[in-house]
N, C-alpha and C positions, 0 to 999 in steps of 0.2 A: 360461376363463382363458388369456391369449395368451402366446405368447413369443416374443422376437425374440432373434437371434442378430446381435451386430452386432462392430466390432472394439475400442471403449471405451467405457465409460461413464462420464459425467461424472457426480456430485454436487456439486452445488453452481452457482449459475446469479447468482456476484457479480461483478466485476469480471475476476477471473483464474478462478473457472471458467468463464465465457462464452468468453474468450479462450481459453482452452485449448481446449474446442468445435470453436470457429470455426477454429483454427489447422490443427487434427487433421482435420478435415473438409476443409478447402482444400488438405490435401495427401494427401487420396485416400481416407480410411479412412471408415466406416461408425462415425457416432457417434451417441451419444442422451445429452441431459442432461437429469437429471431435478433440481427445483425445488421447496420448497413452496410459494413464493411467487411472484406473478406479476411480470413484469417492474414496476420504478417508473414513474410517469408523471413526465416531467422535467416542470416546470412554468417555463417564461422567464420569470414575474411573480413566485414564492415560489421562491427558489433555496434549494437544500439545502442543511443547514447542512455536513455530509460533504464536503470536499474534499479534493482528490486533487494534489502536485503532481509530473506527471510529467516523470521522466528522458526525455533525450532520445534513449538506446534504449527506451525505453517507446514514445513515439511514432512510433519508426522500428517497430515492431512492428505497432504498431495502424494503421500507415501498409499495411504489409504485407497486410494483413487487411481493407486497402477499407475501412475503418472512420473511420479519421481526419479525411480529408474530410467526413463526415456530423457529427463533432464539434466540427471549425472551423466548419462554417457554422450551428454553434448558440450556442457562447461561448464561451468560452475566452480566460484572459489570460495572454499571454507572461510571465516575467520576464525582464529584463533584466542586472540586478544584485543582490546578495545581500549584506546589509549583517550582523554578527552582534560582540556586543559582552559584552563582563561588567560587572553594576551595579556589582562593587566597583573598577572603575576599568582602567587596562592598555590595551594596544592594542585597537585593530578589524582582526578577519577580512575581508577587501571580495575581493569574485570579479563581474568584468566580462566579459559573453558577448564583448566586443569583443574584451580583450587575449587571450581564448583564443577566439577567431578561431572560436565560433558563431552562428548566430542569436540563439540565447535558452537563458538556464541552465536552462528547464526551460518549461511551463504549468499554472499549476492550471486545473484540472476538474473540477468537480462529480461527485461520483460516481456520483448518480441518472442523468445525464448520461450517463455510461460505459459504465452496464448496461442503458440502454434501447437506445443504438445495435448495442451488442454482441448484443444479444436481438435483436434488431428485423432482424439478417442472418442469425440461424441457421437458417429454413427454405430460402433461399434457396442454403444452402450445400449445403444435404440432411442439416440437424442435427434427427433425431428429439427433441422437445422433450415431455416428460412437467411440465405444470405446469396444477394441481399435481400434486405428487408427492414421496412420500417413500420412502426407500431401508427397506425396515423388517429384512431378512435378507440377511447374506453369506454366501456359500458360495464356496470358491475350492480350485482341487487347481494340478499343473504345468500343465494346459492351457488355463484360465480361469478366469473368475467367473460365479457365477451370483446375479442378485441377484433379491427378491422385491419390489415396490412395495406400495407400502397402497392401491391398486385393484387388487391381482391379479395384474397386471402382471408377467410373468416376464423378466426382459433377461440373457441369455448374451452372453459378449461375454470377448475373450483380457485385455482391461485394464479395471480400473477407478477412476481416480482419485477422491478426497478433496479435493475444495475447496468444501466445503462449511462453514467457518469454523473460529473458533476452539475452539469445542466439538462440533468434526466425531464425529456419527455413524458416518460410515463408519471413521474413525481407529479408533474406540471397537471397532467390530464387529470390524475386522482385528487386534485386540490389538495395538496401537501404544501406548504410554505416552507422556506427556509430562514434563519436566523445566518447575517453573513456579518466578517470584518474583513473589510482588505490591508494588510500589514503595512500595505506601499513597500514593499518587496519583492525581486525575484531572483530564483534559485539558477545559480548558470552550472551547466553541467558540461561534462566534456573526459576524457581519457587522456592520461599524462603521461609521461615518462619520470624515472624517479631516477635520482644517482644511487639512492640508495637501495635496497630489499626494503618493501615493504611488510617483511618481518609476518604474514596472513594476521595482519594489523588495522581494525578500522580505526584512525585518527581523527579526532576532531577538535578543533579550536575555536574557541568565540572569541569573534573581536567585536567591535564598536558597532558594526554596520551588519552583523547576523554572524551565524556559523560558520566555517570551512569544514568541510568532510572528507577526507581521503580513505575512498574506500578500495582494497586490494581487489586486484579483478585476475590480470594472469601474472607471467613472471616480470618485475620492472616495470609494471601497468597500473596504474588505478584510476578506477573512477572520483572524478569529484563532484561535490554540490558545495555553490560557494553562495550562501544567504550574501546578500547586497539591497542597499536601499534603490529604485527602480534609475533614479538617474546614474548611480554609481556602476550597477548592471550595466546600463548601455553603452558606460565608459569602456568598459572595461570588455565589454564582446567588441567594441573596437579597434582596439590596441591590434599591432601586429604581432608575431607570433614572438619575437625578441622580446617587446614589451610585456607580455601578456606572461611569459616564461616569469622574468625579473620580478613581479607583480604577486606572482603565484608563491613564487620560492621565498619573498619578503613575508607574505602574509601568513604562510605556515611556518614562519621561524625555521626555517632551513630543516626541518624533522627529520626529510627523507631525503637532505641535501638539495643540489639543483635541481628543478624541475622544468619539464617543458610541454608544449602540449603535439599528440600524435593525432589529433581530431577534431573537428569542426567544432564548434562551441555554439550552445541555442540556451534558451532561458526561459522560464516561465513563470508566471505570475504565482506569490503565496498569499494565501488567505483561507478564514477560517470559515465554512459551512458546515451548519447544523441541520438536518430536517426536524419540525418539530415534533412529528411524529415518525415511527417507522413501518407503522401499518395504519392502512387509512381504507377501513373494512376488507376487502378480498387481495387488497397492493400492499405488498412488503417492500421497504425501500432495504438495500446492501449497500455497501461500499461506498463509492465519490457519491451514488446519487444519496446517503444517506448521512455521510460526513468526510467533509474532507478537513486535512488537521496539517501543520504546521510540518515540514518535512525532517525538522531538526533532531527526530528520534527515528527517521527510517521506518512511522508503523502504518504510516497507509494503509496500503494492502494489506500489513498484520492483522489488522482491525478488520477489514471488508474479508479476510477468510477465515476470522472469528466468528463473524456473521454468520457463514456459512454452514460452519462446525454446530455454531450453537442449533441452527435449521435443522441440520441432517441428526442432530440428537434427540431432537423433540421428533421427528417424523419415526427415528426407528423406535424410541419409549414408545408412544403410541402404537406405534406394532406390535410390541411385546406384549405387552396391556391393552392389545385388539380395540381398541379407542378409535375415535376420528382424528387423525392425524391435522387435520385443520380448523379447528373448531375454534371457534373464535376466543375461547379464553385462554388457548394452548397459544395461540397467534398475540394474544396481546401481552404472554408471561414472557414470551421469547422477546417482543419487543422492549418490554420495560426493561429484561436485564441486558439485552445488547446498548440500547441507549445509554443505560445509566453507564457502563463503559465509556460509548465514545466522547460521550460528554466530558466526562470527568477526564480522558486519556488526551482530550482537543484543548480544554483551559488547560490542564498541567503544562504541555506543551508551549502555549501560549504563554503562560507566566516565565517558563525558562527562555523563551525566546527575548519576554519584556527584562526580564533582571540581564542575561548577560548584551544585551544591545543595548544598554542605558549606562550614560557617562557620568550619571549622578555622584558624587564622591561617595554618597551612603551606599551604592550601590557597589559601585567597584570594592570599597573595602571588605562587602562581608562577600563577595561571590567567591573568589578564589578560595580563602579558606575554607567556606560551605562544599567547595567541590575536595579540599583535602582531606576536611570531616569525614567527610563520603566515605573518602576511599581509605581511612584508617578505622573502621568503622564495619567488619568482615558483617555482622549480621544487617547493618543497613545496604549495605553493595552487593547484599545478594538479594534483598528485599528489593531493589531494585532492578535488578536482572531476572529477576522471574518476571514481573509485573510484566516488562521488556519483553521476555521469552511467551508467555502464554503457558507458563509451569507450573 
């Protein structure tokens, strides 16, 4: 039975705990993530349906981390503009990377996409990689963790983070609780064809029963996420591929003209989890294991490699200023301010999801014009698109 003494250990090997990994590793420290699953195979012919679209501090992160490079020269499509409307009538939201003078309001990426590049650098970084593997015992005192793997596997080590999802293990083992609401919602995704150019335009419209999102992926392609109430979901991944076409092109008000679908359609449940804490002595919860949030703003993952950012800033101040990088009151400053984010970034979410799915006549009248306010309104629409960006 071996054991390694290392300085953290990762669970979880998804998009943000890879990157947390890679980050931790690149700026000196002795890390091991362990996984049960092995990395995906991105496939360029079967793109997954999972996309991701990231903030443009997302990207300056994964830029950070020699990563990004490897992910542009795979796919990846810019947006440009962001178009977002209410079916029951009132202004349009419109945000132009021009008039806020950046490249691009964001890129979706694939998320299979994400976690093979991020895999695919952590030997090289000197990231001990346990996969598979599973975390099966925590032990933890003031000086560290000790965790037990299901090969025997002993890994000592001063930290160990949880990002290992939304029904994290390691959450569970450190006595973490969460705070949850299930929306009675789920998100059907899927790859469409457009009559139109999607113009490097992410769309979105709220109707009665959640969002539609059309988001640009290659030429004539985009991804969607279509919020539905859970029986209205099942209807509607039922339908054939005619019905499901007519269904799609009614409910986006024909934007992008006809539309059809080129992709198997799947669905998943939305709902809101909070951890109540995000360190629970020597365990740092990131990402789904430390909030998962309404998908209606695309910030997921923005948020879980927020986390990250904020980690890897405290680990290199403490280096500069020769401090201990993990000292319990560096570990609970970085929590309180991650938190108060997700928190505040998961209800916002959750209120916009409650006003535009609400058929209340008080509600319908003011949301549309709240959304044209917005967008006649250049310093609130950018106050919002930083918030968005991570700027």
């Amino acid at each position: 039975m071996s054991r390694v003494r290392l300085d953290v250990v990762v669970a979880g090997g998804g998009v943000v705990g890879a990157a947390c990994a890679l980050a931790l590793a690149r700026a000196g420290l002795e890390v091991a993530l362990v996984d049960p699953q092995p990395a995906p195979s991105w496939s360029r012919a079967e793109p997954g349906l999972r996309v991701v679209a990231l903030a443009p501090d997302a990207a300056d992160l994964l830029a950070r981390l020699e990563v990004w490079p490897q992910v542009l020269a795979a796919r990846v499509q810019p947006y440009h503009r962001m178009r977002v409307w209410d079916a029951a009538g009132g202004g349009e939201l419109a945000f132009d990377a021009g008039t806020l003078g950046r490249p691009a309001l964001g890129w979706i990426v694939e998320n299979d996409l994400l976690i093979e590049r991020l895999r695919a650098a952590l030997p090289a970084a000197g990231v001990r990689v346990h996969c598979p593997g599973r975390v099966e015992s925590l032990e933890q005192d003031a000086a560290g963790v000790r965790l037990r793997l299901d090969d025997g596997t002993r890994l000592d080590a001063r930290l160990a983070v949880a990002a290992d999802g939304a029904a994290s293990a390691l959450r569970r083992m450190a006595g973490v609780e969460v705070d949850a609401h299930d929306y009675g919602q789920r998100g059907v995704v899927a790859y469409i064809g457009t009559e139109r150019p999607h113009e490097d335009t992410a769309w979105q419209r709220f109707l009665p029963g959640g969002p539609l999102a059309f988001l640009p992926f290659t030429e004539g392609r985009c991804s969607i996420v279509w919020t539905l109430p859970q029986e209205e979901a099942a209807r509607v991944l039922a339908l054939d591929d005619e019905a499901f076409a007519v269904a799609l092109t009614d409910a986006s008000a024909a934007r992008l003209g006809r539309v059809w679908p080129v992709s198997r359609r799947a669905a998943f449940p939305l709902r809101r989890q909070l951890a109540r804490q995000q360190v629970a002595g020597r365990v740092l919860l990131l990402g789904d294991a430390a909030h998962v949030v309404h998908p209606l703003a695309g910030q997921g993952v923005n948020l879980g490699l927020r986390d990250v950012a904020a980690l890897l800033a405290t680990v290199e101040e403490a280096a500069r200023r020769h401090v201990d990088w993990c000292a319990p009151h560096r570990l609970q400053r970085w929590a309180r301010t991650r938190r108060a984010d997700n928190v505040l970034s998961a209800h916002a979410f959750e209120a916009i999801n409650r006003l535009y799915s609400n058929e209340h006549p008080a509600a319908v009248l003011v949301r549309g014009p709240l959304l044209g306010l917005a967008g006649r309104l250049p310093p609130v629409r950018r106050a919002l698109w930083r918030h968005a960006a991570g700027v």
